[in-house]
DSSP file (Angstrom, degrees, kcal/mol; ACC not computed):
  #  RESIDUE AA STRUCTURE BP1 BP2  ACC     N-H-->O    O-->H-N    N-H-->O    O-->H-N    TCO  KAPPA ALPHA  PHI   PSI    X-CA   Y-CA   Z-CA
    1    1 A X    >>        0   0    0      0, 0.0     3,-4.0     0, 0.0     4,-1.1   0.000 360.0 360.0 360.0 -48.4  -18.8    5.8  -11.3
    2    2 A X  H >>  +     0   0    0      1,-0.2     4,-3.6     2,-0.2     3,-1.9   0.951 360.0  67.1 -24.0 -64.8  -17.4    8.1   -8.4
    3    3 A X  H 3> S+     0   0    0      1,-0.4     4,-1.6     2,-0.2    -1,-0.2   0.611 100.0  37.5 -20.8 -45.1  -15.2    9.0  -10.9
    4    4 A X  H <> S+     0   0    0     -3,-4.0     4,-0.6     2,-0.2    -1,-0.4   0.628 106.1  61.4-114.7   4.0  -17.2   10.4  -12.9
    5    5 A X  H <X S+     0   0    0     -3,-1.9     4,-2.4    -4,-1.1     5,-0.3   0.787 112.2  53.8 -56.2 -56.7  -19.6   12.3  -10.3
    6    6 A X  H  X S+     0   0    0     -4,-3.6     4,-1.8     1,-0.3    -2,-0.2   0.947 102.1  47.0 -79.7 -24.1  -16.1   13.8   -9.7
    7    7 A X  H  X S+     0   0    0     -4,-1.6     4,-1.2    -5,-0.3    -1,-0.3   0.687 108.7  62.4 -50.6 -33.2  -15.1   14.9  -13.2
    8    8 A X  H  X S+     0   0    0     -4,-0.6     4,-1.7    -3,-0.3    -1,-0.2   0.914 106.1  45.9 -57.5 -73.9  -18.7   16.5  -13.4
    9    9 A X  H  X S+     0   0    0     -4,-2.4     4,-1.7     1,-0.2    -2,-0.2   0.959 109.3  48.7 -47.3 -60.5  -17.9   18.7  -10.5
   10   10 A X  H >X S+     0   0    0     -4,-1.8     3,-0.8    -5,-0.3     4,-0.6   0.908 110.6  49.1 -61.4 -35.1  -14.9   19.8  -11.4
   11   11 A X  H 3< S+     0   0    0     -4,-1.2     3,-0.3     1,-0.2    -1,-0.2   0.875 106.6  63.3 -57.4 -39.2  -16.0   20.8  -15.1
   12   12 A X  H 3< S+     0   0    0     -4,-1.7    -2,-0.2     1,-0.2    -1,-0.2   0.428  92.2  61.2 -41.5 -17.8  -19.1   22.7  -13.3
   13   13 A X  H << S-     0   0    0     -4,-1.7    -1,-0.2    -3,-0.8    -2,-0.2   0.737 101.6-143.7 -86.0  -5.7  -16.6   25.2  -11.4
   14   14 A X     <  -     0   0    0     -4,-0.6     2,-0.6    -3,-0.3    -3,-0.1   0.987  24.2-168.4  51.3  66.1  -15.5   26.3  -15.0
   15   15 A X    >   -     0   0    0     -5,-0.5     3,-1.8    -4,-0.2    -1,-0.2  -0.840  27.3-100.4-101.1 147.6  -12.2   26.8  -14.4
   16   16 A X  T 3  S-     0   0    0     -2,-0.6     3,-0.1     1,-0.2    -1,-0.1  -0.113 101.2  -5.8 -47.1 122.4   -9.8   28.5  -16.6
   17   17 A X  T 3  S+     0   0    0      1,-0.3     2,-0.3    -2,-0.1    -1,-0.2   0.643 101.7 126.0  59.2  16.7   -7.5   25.9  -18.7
   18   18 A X    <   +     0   0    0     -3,-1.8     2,-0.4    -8,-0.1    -1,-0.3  -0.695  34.1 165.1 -87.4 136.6   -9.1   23.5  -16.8
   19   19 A X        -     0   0    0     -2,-0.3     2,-1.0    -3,-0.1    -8,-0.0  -0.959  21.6-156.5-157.8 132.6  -10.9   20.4  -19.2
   20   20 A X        -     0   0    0     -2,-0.4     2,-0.3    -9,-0.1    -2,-0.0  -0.799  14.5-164.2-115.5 113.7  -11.9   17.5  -17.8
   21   21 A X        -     0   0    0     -2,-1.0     2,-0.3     2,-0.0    -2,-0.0  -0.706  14.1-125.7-116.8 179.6  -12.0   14.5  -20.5
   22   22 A X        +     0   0    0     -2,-0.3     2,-0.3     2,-0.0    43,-0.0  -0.716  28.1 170.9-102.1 146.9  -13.8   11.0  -20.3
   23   23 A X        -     0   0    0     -2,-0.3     2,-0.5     2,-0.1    -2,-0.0  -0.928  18.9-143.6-147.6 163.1  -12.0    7.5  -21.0
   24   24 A X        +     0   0    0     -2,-0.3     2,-0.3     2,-0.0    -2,-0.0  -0.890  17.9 173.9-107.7 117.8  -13.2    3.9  -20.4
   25   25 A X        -     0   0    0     -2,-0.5     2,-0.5    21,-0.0    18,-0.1  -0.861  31.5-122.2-110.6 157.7  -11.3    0.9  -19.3
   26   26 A X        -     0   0    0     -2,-0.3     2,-0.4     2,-0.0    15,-0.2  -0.928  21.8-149.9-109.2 150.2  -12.5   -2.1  -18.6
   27   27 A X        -     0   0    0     -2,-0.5     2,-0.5     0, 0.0    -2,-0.0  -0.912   1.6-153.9-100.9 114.1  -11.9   -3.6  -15.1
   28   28 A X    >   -     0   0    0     -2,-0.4     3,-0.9     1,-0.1   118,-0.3  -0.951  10.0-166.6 -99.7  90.8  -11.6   -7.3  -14.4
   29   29 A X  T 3  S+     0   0    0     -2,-0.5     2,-0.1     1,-0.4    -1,-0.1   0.644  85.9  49.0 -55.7 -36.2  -12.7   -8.0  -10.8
   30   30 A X  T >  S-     0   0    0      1,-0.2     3,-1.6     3,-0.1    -1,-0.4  -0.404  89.1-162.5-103.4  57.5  -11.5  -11.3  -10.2
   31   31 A X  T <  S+     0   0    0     -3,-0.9   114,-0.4     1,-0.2   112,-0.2   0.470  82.8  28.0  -3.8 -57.3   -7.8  -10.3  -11.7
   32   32 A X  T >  S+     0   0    0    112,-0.2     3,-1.9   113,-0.1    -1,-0.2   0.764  94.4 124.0-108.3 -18.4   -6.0  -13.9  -12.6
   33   33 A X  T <  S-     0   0    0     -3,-1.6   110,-0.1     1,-0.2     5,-0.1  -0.233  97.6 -19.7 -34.8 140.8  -10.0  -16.0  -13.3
   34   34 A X  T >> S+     0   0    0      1,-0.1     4,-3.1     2,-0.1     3,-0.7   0.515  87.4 174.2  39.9  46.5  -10.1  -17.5  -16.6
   35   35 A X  H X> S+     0   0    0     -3,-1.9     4,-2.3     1,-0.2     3,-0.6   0.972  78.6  33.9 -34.2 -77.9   -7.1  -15.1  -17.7
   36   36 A X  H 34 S+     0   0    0    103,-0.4    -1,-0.2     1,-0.2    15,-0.1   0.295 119.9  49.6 -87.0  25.4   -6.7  -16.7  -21.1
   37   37 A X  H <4 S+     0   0    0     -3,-0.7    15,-1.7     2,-0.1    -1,-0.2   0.498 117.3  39.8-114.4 -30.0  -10.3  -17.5  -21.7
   38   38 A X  H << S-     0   0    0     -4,-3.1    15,-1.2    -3,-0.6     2,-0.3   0.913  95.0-166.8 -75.2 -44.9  -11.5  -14.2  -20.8
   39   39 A X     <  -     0   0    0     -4,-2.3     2,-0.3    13,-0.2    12,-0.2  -0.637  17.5-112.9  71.2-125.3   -8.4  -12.4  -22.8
   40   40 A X        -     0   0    0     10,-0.5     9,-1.3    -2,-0.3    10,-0.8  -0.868  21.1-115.3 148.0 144.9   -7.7   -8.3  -22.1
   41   41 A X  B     -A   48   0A   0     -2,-0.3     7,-0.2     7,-0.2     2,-0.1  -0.338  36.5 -89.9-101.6 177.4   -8.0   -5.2  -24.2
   42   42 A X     >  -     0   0    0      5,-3.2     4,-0.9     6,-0.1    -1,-0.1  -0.312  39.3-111.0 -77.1 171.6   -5.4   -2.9  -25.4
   43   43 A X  T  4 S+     0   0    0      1,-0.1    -1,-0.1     2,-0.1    -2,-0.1   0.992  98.6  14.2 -89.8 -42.1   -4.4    0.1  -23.4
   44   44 A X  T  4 S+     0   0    0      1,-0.2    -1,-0.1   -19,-0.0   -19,-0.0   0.443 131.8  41.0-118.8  29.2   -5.4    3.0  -25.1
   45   45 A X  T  4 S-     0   0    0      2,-0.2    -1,-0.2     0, 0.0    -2,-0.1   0.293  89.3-136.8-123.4 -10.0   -7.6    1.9  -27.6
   46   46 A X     <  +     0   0    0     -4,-0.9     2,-0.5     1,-0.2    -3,-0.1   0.980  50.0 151.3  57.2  35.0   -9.8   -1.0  -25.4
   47   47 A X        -     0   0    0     14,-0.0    -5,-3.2     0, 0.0    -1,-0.2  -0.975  55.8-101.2-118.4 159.6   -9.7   -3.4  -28.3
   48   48 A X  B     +A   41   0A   0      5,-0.5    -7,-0.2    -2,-0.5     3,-0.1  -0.187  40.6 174.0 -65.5 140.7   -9.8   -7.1  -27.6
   49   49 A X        +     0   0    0     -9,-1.3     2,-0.2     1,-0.2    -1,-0.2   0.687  59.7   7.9 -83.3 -83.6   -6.2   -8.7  -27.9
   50   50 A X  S >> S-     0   0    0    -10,-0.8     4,-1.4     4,-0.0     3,-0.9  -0.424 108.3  -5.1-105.2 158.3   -6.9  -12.4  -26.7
   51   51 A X  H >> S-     0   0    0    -12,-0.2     3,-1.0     1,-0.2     4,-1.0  -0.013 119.4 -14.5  51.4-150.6   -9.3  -14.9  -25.8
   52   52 A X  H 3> S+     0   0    0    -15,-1.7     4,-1.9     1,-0.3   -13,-0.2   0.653 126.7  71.3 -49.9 -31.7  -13.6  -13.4  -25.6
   53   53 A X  H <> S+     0   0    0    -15,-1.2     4,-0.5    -3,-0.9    -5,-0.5   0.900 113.1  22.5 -75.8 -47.6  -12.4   -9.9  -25.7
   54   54 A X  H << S+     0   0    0     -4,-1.4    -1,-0.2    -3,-1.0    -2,-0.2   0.755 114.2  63.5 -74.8 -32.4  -11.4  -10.3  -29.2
   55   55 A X  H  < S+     0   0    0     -4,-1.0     3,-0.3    -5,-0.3    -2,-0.2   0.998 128.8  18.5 -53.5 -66.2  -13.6  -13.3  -30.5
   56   56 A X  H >X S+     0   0    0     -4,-1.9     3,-2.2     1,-0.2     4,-1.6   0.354  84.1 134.1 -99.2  17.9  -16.7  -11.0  -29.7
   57   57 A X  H 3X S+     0   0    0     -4,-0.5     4,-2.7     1,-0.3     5,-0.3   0.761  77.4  56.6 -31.8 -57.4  -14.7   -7.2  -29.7
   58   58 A X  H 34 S+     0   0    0      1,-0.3     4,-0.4    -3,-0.3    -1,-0.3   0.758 108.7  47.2 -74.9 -28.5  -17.6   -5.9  -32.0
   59   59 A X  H <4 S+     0   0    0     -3,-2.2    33,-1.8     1,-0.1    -1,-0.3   0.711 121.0  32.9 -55.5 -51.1  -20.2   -7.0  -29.3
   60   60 A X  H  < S+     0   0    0     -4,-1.6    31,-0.3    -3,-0.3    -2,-0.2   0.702  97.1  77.3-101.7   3.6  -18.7   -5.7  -26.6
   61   61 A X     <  -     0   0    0     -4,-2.7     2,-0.4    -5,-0.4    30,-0.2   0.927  66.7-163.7 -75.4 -24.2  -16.7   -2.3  -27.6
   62   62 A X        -     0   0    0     -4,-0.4     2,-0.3    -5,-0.3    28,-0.2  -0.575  29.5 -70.0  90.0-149.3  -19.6    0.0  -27.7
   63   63 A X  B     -B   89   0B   0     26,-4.3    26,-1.7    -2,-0.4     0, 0.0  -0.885  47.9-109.3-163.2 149.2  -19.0    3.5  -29.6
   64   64 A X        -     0   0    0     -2,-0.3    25,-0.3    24,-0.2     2,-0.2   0.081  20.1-123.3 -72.2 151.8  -17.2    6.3  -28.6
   65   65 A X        -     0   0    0     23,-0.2     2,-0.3    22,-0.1    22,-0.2  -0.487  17.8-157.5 -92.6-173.1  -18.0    9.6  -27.5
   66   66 A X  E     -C   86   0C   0     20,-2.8    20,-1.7    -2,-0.2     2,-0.5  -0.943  13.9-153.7-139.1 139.2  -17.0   12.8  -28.8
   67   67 A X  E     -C   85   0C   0     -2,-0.3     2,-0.2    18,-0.2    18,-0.2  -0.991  22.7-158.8-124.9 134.9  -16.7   16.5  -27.3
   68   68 A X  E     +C   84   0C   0     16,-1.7    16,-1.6    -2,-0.5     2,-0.3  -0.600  20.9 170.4-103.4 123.4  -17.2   19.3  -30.6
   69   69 A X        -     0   0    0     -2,-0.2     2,-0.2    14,-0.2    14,-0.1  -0.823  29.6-120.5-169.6 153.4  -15.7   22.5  -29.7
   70   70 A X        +     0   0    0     12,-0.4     8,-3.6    -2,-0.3     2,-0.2  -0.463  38.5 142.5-124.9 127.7  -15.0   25.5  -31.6
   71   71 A X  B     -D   77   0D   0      6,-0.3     6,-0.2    -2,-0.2     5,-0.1  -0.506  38.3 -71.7-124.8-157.8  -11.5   27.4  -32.2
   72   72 A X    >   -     0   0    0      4,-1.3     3,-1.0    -2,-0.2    -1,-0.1  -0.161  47.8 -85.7 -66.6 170.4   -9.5   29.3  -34.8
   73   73 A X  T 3  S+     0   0    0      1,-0.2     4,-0.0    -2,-0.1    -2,-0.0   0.935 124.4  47.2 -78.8 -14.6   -8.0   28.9  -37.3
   74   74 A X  T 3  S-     0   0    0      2,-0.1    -1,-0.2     1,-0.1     3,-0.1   0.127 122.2-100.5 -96.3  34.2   -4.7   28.0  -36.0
   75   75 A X  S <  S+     0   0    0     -3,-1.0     2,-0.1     1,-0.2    -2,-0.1   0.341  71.9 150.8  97.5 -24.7   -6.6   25.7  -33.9
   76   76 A X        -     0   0    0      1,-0.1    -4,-1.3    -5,-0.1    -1,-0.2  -0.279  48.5-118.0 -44.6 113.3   -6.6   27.4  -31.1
   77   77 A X  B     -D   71   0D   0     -6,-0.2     2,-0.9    -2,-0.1    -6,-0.3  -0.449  25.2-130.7 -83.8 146.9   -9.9   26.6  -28.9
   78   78 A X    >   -     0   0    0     -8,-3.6     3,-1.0    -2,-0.2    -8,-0.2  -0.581  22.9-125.0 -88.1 101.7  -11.9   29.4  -28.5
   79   79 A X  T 3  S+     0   0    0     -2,-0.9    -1,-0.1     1,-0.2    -9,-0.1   0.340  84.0  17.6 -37.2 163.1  -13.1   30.2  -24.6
   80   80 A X  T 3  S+     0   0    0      1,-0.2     2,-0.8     3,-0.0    -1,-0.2   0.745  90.4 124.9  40.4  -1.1  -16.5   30.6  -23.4
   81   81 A X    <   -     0   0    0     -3,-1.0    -1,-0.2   -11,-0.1   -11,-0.1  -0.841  69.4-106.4-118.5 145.0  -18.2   29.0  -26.5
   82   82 A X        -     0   0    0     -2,-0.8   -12,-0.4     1,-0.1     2,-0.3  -0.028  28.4-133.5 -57.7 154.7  -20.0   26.7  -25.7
   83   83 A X        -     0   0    0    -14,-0.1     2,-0.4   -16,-0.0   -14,-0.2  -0.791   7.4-152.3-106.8 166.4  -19.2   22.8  -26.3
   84   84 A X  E     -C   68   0C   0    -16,-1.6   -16,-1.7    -2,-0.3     2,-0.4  -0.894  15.3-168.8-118.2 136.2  -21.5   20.0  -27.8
   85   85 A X  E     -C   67   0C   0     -2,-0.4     2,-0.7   -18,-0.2   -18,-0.2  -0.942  19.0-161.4-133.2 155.1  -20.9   16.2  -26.7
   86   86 A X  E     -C   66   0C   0    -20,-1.7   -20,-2.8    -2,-0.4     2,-0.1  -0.853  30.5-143.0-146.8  95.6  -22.3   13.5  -28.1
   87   87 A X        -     0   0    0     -2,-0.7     2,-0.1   -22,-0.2   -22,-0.1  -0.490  20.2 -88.9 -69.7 150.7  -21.8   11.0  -25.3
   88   88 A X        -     0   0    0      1,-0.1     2,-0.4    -2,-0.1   -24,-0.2  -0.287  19.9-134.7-106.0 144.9  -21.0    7.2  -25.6
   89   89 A X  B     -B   63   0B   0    -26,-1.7   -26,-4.3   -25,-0.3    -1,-0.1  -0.750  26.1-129.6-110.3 136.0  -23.0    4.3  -25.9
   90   90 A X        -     0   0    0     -2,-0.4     2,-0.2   -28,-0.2   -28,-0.2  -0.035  28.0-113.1 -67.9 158.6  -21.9    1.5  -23.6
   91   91 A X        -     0   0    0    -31,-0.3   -31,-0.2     1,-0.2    -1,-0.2  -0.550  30.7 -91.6 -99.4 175.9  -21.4   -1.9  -25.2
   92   92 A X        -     0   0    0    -33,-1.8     2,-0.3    -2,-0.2    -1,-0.2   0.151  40.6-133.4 -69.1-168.1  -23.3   -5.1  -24.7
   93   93 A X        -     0   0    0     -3,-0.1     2,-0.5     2,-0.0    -1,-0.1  -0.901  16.3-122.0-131.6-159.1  -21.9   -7.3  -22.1
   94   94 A X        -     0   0    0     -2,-0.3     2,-0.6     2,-0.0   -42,-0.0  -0.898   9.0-155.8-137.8 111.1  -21.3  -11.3  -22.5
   95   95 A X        -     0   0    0     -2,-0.5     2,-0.2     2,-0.0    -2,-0.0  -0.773  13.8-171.6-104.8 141.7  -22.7  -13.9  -20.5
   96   96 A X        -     0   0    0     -2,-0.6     2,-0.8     2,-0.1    -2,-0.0  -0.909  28.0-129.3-126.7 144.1  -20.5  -16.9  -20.6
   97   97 A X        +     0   0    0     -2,-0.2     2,-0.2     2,-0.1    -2,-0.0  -0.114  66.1 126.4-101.3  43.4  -21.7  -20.6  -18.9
   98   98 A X        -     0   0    0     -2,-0.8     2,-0.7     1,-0.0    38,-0.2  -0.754  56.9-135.3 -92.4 149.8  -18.2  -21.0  -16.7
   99   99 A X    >>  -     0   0    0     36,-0.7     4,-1.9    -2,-0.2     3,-1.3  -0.831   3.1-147.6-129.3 115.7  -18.9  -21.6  -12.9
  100  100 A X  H 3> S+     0   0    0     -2,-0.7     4,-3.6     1,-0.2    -1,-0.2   0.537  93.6  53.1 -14.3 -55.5  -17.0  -19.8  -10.9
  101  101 A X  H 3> S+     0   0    0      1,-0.2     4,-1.6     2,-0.2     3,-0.4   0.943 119.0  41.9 -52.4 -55.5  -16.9  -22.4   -7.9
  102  102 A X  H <> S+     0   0    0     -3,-1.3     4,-2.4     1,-0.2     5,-0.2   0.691 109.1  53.5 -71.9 -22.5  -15.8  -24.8  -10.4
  103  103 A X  H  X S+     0   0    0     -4,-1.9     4,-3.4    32,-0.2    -1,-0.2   0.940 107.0  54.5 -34.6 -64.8  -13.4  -22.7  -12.5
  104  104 A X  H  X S+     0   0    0     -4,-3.6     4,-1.4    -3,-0.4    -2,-0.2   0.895 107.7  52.2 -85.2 -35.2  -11.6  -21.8   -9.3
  105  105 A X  H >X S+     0   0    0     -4,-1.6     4,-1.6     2,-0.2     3,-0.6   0.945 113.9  39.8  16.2 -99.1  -11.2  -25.9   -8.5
  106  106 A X  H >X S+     0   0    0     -4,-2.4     4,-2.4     1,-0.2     3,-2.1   0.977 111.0  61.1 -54.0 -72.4   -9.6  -26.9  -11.9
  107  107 A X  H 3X S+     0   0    0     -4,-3.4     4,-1.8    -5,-0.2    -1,-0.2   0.678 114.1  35.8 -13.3 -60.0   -7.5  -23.5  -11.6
  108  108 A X  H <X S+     0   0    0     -4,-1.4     4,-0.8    -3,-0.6    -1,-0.2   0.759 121.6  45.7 -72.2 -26.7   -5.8  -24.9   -8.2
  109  109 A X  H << S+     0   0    0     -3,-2.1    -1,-0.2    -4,-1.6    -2,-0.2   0.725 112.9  48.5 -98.5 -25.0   -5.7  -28.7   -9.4
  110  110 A X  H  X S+     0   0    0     -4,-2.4     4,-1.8    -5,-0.3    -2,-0.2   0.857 119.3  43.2 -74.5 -31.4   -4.2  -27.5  -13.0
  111  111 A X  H  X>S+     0   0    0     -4,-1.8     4,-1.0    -5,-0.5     5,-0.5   0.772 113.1  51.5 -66.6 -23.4   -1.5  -25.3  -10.6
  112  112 A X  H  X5S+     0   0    0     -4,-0.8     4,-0.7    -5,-0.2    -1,-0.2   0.723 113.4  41.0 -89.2 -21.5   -1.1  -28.1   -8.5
  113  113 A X  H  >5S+     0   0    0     -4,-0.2     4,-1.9     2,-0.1     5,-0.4   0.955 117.1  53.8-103.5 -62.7   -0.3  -30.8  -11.7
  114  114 A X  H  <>S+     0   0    0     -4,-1.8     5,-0.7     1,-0.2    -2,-0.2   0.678 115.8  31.4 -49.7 -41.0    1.8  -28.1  -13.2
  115  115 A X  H ><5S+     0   0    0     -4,-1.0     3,-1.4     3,-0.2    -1,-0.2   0.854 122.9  51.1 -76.8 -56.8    4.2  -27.4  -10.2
  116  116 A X  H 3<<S+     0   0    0     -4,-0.7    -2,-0.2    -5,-0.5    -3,-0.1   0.798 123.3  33.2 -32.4 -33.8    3.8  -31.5   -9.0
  117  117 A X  T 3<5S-     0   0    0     -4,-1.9    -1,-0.2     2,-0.1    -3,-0.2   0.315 107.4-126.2-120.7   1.5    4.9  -32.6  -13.2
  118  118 A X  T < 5 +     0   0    0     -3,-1.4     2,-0.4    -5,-0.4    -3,-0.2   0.923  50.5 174.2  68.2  26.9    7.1  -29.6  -13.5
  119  119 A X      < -     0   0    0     -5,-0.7    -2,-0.1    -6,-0.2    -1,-0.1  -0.685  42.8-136.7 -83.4 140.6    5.0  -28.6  -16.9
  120  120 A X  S    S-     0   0    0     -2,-0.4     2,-0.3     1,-0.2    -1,-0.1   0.536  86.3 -10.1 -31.6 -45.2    5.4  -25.6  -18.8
  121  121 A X        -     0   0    0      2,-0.0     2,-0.2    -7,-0.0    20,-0.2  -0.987  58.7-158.9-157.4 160.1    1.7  -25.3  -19.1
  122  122 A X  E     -E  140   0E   0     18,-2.4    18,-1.6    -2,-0.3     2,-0.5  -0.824   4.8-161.6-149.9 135.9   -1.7  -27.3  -18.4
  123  123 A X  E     -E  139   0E   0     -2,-0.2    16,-0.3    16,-0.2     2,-0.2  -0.981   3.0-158.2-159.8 109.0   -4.8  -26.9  -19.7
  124  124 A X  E     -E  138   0E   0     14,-0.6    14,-0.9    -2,-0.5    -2,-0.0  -0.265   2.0-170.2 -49.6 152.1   -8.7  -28.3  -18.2
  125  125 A X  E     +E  137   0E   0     12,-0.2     2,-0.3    -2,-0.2    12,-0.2  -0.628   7.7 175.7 170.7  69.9  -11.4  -28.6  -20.0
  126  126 A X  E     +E  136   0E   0     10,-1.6     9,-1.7     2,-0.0    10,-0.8  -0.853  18.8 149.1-105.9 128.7  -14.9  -29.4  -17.9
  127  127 A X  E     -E  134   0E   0     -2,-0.3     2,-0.8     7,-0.3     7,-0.2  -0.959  52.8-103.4-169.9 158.7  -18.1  -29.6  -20.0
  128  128 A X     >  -     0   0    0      5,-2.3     4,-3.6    -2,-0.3     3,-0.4  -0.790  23.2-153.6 -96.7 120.0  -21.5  -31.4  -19.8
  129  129 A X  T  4 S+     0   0    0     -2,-0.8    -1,-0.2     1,-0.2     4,-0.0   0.869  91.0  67.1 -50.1 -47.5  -21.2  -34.2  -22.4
  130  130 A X  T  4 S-     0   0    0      1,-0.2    -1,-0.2    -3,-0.1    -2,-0.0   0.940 127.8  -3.1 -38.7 -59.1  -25.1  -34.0  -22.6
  131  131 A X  T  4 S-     0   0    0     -3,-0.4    -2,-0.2     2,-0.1    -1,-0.2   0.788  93.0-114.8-121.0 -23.1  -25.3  -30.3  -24.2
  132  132 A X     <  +     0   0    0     -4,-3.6    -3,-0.1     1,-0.4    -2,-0.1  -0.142  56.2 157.3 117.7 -30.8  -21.6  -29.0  -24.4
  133  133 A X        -     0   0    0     -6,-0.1    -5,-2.3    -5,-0.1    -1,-0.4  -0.073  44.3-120.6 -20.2  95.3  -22.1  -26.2  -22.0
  134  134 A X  E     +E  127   0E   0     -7,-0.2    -7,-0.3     1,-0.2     3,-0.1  -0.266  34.7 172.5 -19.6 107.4  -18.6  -25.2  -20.4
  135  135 A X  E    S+     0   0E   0     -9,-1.7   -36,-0.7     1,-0.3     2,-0.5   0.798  73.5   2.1-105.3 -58.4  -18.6  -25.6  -16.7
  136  136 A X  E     +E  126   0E   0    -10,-0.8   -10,-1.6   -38,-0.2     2,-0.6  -0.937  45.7 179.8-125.1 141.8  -14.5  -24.7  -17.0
  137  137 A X  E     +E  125   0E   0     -2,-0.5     2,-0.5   -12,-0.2   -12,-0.2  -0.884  15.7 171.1-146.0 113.0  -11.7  -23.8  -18.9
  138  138 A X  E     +E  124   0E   0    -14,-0.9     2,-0.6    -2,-0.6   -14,-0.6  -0.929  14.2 179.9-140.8 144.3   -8.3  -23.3  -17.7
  139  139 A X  E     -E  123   0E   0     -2,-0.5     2,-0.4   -16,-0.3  -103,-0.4  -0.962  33.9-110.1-129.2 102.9   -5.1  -22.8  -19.1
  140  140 A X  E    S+E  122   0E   0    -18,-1.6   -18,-2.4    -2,-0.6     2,-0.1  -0.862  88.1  45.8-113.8 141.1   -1.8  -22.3  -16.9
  141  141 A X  S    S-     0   0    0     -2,-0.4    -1,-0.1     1,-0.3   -21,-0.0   0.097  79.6-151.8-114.6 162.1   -0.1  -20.5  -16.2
  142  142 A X        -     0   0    0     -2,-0.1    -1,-0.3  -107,-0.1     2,-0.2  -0.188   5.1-164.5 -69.3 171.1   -2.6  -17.4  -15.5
  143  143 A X        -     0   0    0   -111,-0.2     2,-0.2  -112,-0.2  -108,-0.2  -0.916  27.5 -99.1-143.9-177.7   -1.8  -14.3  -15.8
  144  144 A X        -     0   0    0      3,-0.4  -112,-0.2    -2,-0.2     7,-0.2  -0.673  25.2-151.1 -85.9 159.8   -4.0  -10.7  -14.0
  145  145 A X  S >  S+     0   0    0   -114,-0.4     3,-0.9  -117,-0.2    -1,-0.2   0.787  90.6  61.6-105.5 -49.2   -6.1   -9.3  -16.6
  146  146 A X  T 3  S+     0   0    0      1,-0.3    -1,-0.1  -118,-0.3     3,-0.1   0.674 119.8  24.4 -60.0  -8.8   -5.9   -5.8  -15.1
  147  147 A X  T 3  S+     0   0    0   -116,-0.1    -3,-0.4     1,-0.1    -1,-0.3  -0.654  79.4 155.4-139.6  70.0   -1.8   -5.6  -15.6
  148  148 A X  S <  S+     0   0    0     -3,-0.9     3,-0.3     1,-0.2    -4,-0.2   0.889  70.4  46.7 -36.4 -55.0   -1.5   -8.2  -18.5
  149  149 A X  S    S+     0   0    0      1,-0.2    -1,-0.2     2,-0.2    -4,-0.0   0.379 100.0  60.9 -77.3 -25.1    1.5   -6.8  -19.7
  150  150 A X              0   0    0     -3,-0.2    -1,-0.2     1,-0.1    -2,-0.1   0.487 360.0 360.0 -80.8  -6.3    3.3   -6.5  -16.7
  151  151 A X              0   0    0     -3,-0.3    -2,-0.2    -4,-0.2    -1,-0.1   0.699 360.0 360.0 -86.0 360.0    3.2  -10.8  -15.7
């Protein structure tokens, strides 16, 4: 949010060739949690790749904004007239019934079977028999959700 308190200032001094535009990323807080259960958008379009980010993409993407402003005819935008925005509506969000404490558990004890059996991958599965309700779901190896592309 700073972020955009400061882009607000700087578009309020009106400087010349100066243009301050908006974009949205989404930010994963706990990086490597429930990596492939969560999944991770694209970069410069924020659509769902993997996992919930794609399952429900239409649920969570929102709609875009737009800023309208007026030029020439070769295109050229025209100074000092004014622009029109039409600002963007946030998406829903998704509440999902993993718990944390027990997430990060199975995470360490699926890393721990994985190094211990030499596996390629391993993959938990915790849920209350009763109603079906997830407590965890893990799949290793992890990867960060905020640099996907980079693990």
């Amino acid at each position: 949010m700073w972020k955009k308190k400061r882009g607000d200032r700087i578009r309020n001094l009106d400087l010349a060739g100066v243009k301050v535009d908006e974009d949205f990323k989404r930010y994963y807080p706990y990086d490597t949690f429930a990596s492939r259960v969560l999944g991770f958008t694209g970069g410069g379009d924020n659509q769902g790749i993997i996992g919930l980010e794609v399952k429900y993409e239409e649920v969570l993407k929102g709609t875009d904004g737009t800023i309208l402003t007026v030029t020439d005819a070769r295109g050229v935008e025209l100074e000092k007239v004014a622009e029109d925005r039409i600002e963007p509506v946030a998406g829903n969000t998704l509440q999902i019934s993993l718990d944390h404490n027990i997430q990060k558990y199975c995470e360490q004890a699926a890393k721990k079977v994985q190094e211990e059996k030499q596996a390629d991958s391993v993959s938990v599965l915790l849920m209350n028999p009763q109603d079906g309700e997830i407590f965890a779901m893990v799949n290793t190896p992890e990867f960060n959700l905020n640099t996907p592309l980079l693990n």
